[in-house]
C-alpha positions in Angstrom: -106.9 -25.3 -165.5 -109.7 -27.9 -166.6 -109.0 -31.5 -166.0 -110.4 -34.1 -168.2 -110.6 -37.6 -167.7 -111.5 -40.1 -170.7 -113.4 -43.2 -169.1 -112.8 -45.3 -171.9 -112.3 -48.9 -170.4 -109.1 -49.3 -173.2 -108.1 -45.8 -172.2 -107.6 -44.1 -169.3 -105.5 -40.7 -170.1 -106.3 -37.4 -168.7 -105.7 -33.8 -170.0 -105.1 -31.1 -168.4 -106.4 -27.9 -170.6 -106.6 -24.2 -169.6 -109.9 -23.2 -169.6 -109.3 -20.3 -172.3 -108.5 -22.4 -174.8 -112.2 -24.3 -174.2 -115.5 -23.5 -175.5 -118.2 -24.2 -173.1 -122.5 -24.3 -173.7 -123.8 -20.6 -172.9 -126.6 -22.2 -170.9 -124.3 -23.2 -168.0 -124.5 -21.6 -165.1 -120.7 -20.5 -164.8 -120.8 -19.3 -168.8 -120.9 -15.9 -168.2 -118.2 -16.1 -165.6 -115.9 -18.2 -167.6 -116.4 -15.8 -170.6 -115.1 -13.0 -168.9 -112.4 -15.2 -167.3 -111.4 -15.9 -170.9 -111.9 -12.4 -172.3 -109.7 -10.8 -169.8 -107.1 -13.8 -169.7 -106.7 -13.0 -173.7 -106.5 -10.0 -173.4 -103.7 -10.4 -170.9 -101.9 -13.1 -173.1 -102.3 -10.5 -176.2 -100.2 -8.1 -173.9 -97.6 -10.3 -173.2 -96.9 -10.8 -176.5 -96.6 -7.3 -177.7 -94.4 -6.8 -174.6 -91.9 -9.7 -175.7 -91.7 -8.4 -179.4 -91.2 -5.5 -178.4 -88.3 -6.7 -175.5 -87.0 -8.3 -178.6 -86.6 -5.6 -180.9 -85.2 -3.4 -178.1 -87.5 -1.0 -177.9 -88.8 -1.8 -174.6 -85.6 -0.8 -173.3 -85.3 2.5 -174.3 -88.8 3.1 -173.0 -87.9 2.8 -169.9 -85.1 5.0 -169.9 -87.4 7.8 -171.2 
């Protein structure tokens, strides 16, 4: 999670983002680490899904039986 604060002196929210949904400058120093935080995180979200589509057609069901 990323937390950002707007310091505007009429507004004063903060967000709370996760970091793969973020693009950040490749020049940083953590770039490279938060790229392959977010490559494997989407890869890992991409799972998930197939997982509950497949859950809801039914078909992970009778995998598991197999």
């Amino acid at each position: 999670m990323c937390r950002f604060q707007a310091s505007d002196a009429d507004d004063a929210r903060v967000f709370h983002v996760s970091i793969t949904h973020l693009t950040f400058d490749r020049r940083s120093p953590l770039a490279r680490q938060i790229a392959r935080y977010q490559k494997r995180r989407n890869k890992r979200i991409k799972r998930l899904r197939e997982l509950e589509i497949l859950g809801m057609l039914g078909i992970v069901a009778n995998m598991r039986r197999s």
